[in-house]
C-alpha positions, 0 to 999 in steps of 0.5 A: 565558441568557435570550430575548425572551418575548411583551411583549418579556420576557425569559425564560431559556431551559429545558433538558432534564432531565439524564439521570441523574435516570432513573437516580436515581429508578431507584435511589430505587425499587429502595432503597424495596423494599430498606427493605421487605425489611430491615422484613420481615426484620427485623421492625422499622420503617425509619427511613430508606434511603440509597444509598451506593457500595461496590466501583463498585456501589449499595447501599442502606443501611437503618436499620431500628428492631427491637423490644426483646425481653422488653419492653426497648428497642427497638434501632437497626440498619443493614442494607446490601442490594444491589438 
């Protein structure tokens, strides 16, 4: 939908934010301390965080990179934390 601007322009009409982007940003920070709590116990670097749903509930899933012991590989792993 648009509306009569200066100039006589048309300009669309701007509408509010959605309410759940409080809420996605309230998840986003509470999955960013949660990828700091899995490098911290883990010991190893996180390679990316993401929420998932599981039960009605938001969890927050981590893919942490754990160094190799005795010089080996470093190895990949997955932790889910509740927030």
């Amino acid at each position: 939908m648009a509306r009569d601007g200066p100039g006589g322009w048309r300009e669309p009409v701007r509408r509010a934010a959605p309410v759940t982007e409080g809420v996605v940003r309230l998840a986003q920070a509470d999955c960013s301390s949660a990828g700091s709590k899995a490098a911290a116990q883990t010991g190893g670097e996180v390679l990316s965080v993401s929420t998932r749903t599981e039960g009605g509930q938001t969890v927050c899933v981590v893919t942490v990179l754990v160094p190799g012991t005795d010089g080996g590989r470093p190895r990949k792993t997955t932790v889910t934390i509740r927030p």
